[in-house]
N, C-alpha and C positions, 0 to 999 in steps of 0.2 A: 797613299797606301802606307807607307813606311807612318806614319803621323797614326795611323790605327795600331799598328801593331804594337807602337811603343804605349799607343793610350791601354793596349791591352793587356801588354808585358805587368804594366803599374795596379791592373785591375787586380790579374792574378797573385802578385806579392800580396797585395794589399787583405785577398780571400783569406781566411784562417779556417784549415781545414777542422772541426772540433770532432771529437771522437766521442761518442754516445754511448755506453752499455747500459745497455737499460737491464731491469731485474726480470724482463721475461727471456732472454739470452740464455741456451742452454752454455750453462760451464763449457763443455768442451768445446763450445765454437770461440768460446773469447778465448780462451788459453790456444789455441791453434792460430786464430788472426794477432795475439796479440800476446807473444809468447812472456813478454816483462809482466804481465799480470801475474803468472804463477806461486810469484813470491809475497801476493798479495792474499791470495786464495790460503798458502802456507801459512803466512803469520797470524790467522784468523783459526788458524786448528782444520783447514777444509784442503787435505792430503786429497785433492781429487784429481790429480795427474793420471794414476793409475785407474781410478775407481769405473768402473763400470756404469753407473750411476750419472757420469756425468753427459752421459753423451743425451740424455733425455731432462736431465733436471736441472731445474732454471737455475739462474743466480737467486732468487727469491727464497725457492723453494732450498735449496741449500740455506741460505742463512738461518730461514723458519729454524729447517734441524738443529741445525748448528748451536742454535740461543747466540745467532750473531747481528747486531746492529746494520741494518740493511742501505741505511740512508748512508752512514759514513762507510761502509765498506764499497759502495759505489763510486760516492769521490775518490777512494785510495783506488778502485779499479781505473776508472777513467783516466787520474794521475801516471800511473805506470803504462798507459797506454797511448800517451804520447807522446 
């Protein structure tokens, strides 16, 4: 028994949990699970903290607006979110 637990203890180190935002994610749900994002959303011109807007409109669909790089602003998301 103790011979499992240890083998299990090494499993779970071993797991890396990887954090996913994907670009159908409405904004406000990432900036609420993943609140280091926000200053990601910011440096991008995308003040959607307050914006009403976000609670419906993807990450995607933000960038479209935006004329923001969709593919690299995804790395910097996922980056500050873990």
């Amino acid at each position: 028994m103790v011979k499992k637990m240890k083998r299990a203890k090494k499993a779970a180190k071993k797991q890396v949990i990887k954090v996913k935002i994907k670009p159908s994610m409405a904004i406000a749900e990432v900036i609420s699970r993943w609140p280091k994002t926000i200053k990601v959303f910011m440096n991008h011109g995308m003040s959607c903290i307050g914006c009403p807007m976000a609670i419906n409109e993807t990450i995607s669909q933000g960038a479209q607006a935006h004329g923001i790089n969709l593919k690299k602003m995804l790395e910097e998301l996922n980056r500050a979110a873990k």
